[in-house]
Every structure is written in structure tokens, then in C-alpha cells.
C-alpha positions in Angstrom: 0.0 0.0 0.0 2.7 2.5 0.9 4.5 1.5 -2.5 1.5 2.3 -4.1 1.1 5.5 -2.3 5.0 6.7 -3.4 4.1 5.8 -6.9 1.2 8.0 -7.2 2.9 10.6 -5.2 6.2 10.3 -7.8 3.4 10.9 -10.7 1.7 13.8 -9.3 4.9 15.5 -8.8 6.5 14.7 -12.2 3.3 15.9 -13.6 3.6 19.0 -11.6 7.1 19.5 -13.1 5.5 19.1 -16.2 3.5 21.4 -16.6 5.6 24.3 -14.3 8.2 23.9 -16.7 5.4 24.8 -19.4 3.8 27.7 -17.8 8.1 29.3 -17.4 8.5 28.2 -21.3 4.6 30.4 -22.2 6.3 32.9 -19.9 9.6 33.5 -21.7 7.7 33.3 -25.3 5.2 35.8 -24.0 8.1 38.1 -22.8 9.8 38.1 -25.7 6.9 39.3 -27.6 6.1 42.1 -25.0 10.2 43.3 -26.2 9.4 43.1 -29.8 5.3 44.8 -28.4 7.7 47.8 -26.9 10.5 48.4 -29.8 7.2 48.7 -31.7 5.4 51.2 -29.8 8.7 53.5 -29.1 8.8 53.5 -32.8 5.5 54.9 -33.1 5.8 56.9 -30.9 9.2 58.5 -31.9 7.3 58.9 -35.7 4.0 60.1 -33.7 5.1 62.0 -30.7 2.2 60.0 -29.2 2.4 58.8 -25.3 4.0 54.8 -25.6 2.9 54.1 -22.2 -0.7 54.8 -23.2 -0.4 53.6 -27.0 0.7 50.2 -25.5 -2.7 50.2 -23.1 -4.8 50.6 -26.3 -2.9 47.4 -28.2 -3.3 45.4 -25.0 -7.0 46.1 -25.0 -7.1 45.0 -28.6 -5.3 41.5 -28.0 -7.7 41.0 -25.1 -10.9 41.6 -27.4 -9.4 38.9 -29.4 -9.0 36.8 -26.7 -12.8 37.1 -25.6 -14.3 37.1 -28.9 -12.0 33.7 -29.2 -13.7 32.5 -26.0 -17.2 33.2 -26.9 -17.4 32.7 -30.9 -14.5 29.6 -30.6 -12.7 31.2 -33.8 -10.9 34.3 -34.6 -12.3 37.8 -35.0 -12.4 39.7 -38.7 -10.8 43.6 -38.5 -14.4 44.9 -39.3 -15.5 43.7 -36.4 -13.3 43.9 -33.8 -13.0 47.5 -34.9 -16.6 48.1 -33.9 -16.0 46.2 -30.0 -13.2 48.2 -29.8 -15.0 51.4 -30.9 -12.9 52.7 -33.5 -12.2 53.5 -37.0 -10.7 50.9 -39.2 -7.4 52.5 -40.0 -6.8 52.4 -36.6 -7.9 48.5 -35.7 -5.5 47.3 -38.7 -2.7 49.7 -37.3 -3.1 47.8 -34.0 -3.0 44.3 -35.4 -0.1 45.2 -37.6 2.1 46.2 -34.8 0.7 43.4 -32.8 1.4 40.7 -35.8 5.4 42.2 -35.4 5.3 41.9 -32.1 4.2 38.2 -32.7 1.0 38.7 -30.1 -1.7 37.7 -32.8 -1.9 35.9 -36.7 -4.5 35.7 -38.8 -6.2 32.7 -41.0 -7.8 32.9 -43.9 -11.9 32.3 -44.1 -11.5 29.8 -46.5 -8.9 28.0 -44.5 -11.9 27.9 -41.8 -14.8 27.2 -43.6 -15.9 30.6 -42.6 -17.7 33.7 -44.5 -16.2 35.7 -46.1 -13.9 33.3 -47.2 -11.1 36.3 -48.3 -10.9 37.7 -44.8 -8.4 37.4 -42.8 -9.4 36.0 -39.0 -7.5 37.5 -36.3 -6.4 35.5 -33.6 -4.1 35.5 -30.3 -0.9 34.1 -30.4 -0.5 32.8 -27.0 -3.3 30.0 -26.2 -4.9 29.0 -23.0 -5.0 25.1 -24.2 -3.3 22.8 -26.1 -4.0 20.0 -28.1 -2.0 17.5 -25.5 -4.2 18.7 -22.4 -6.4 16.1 -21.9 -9.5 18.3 -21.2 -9.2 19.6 -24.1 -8.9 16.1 -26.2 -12.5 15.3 -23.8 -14.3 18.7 -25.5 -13.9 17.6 -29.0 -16.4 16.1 -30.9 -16.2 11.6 -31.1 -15.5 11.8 -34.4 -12.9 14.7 -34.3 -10.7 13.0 -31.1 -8.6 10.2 -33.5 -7.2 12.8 -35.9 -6.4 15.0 -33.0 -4.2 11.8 -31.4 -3.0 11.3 -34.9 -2.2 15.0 -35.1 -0.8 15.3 -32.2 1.1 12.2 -32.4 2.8 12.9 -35.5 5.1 15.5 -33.7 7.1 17.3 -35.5 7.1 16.0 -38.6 3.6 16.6 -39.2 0.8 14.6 -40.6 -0.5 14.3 -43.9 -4.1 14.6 -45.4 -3.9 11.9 -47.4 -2.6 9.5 -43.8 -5.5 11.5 -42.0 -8.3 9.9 -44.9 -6.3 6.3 -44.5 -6.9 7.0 -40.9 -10.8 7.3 -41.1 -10.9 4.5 -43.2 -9.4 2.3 -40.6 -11.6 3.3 -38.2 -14.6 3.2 -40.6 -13.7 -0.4 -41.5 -12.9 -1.3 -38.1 -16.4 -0.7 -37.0 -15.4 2.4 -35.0 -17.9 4.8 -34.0 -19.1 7.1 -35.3 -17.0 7.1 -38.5 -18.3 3.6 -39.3 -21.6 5.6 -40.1 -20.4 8.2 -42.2 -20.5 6.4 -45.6 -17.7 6.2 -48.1 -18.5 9.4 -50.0 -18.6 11.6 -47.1 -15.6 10.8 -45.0 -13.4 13.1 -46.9 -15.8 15.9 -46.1 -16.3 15.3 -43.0 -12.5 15.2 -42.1 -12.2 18.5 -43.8 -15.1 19.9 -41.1 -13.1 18.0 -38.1 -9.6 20.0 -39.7 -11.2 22.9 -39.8 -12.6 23.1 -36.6 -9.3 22.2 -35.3 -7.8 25.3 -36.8 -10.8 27.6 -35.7 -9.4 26.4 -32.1 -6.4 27.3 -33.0 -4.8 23.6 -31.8 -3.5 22.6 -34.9 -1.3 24.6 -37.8 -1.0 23.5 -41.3 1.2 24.0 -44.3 0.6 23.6 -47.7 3.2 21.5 -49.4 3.3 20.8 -53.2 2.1 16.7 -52.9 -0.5 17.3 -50.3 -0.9 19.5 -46.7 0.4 18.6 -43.6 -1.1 19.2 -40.1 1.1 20.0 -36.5 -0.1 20.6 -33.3 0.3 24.0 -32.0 2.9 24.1 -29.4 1.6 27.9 -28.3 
């Protein structure tokens, strides 16, 4: 019992470790981008004469309206309308998120890319996330059918996954008799791997590049 007891205690404090180790690593990254945030701003305001203590307040409260339209719409927020939460002109919303996309705070993702309207805009969203694809929690909020290609995703490591080893996937578990892809029928389980991808990517959990033989899928490590 007491060997039992040391061996749980031994796994709650590696995982501990863990995941200190990960909040110090978010920590430098998001540091480094509040230098790059700064040498921005005291450019600005060398050009502008404009207060940088007060400029930097007013990007801040941009990246955070990103953050909550996130957390409430579950993808990223187009400049026409973070313009209007933010209560100002447009000029002035895509002079914030240009010096926040140099200063490596936010990125943006094409409509298409989401299987969102308009499908030319770009969709704003903030670099630094509040979950990964590895926490288990989040793995337990996706939908059945979009938790295999996540592992498979996420798995892959580096080196990325494929779109054409993601369909080979579903087949597998199609032919397998796994649920619920062994009720999507033949036809459709291209398409509906291309909604689970894009919801993915709306969540901002998984990053994707667009090679010449086919597109490859990574876990976001951000």
C-alpha cells in the first residue's frame, strides 16, 4: 500500500514539473513578444510623438478583445468587427494588429482556410493560447469523431501529418467498425475530415502547411 502511495505521489509531482516547466517556457515566449510589443510602440511613438505608455494600453486592449471574442465565438475575429468592439475606426484596428502581428502577439487565418464567410478575410487570432492539443480536457471537448485525428495529429510531432494518412486513418476506423465514422459512408468521409480539420484550426490547436504533394497538419505548441 505505501509502495502504491509513493508511486502515485512520484506521478503527481513529475506531472507538476511538467507542466511548471510549461507555464516558465509560455512565460519567456510571451516576454519576448512584449520586447518586440515595446521596440514597436517606441517606434511609433518617436514617428507620432504619441504617449507609448498609453499607445501600449490601447494594443493590449485590442489583443484582449481577441481573446474574448475567441472564448465566446471559438474562432478568430475579422478587422471589421473587432473595430466596432473596440469602438474605433478601421485605419486604426489594422494599425493595431499590424504592430501586434510584429510583435508576434496575434496571426491571422484565412476564411476559406476555416470554412468561414467571407472566405477572403483574414481571422484574427491570439498568439499565445490558453489550451493545447496535448491537455487532456481539451482532447475530452472535441467532438467523437474529431478525437482520432487529434491523437493522430498530435502524435505525429514534428514531422507533421499528412491529409492523405489523416483519410487512411478514417478508413481504418470506418472499416474497423469504430464509432461514429463507421456511419459516415464512403462518400462523405473526406468531407467530414475536412469539417473535423477545420474546426481544429478555428481552435487554433493545430497549424497547417501547404506543401506541393498534399498539406500537412502539426499541433500547436503555443
Amino acid at each position: 500500500m505505501s509502495q502504491q502511495r509513493d508511486a502515485d505521489l512520484h506521478k503527481t509531482l513529475h506531472s507538476i514539473e511538467k507542466t511548471l516547466k510549461s507555464i516558465q517556457s509560455t512565460l519567456k515566449r510571451f516576454e519576448g513578444r512584449m520586447g518586440a510589443l515595446e521596440e514597436a510602440v517606441q517606434q511609433r511613438f518617436q514617428e507620432s510623438g504619441e504617449n507609448p505608455l498609453i499607445y501600449s494600453r490601447v494594443l493590449m486592449g485590442t489583443v484582449d478583445a481577441i481573446r474574448q471574442y475567441e472564448r465566446e465565438h471559438g474562432h478568430g475575429v475579422v478587422a471589421k468587427d473587432l473595430a466596432r468592439l473596440r469602438g474605433v475606426e478601421l485605419p486604426t484596428i489594422y494599425d493595431h494588429l499590424s504592430k501586434l502581428e510584429e510583435a508576434k502577439l496575434v496571426f491571422w487565418q484565412r476564411g476559406s482556410e476555416l470554412g468561414l464567410k467571407p472566405f477572403n478575410a483574414k481571422f484574427y487570432s491570439v498568439m499565445t493560447r490558453d489550451e493545447n492539443l496535448e491537455d487532456i480536457p481539451v482532447l475530452m471537448s472535441l467532438p467523437e469523431e474529431a478525437v482520432p485525428i487529434a491523437q493522430a495529429i498530435l502524435k505525429s510531432g514534428k514531422e507533421g501529418i499528412s491529409r492523405s494518412d489523416l483519410i487512411e486513418i478514417v478508413r481504418g476506423l470506418a472499416e474497423s467498425g469504430e464509432k461514429p465514422w463507421s456511419k459516415v459512408p464512403a462518400g462523405k468521409r473526406e468531407s467530414r475530415l475536412d469539417d473535423v480539420i477545420r474546426l481544429l484550426l478555428r481552435r487554433v490547436l493545430i497549424r497547417y502547411e501547404r506543401r506541393l504533394d498534399d498539406n500537412f497538419y502539426f499541433a500547436r505548441t503555443t
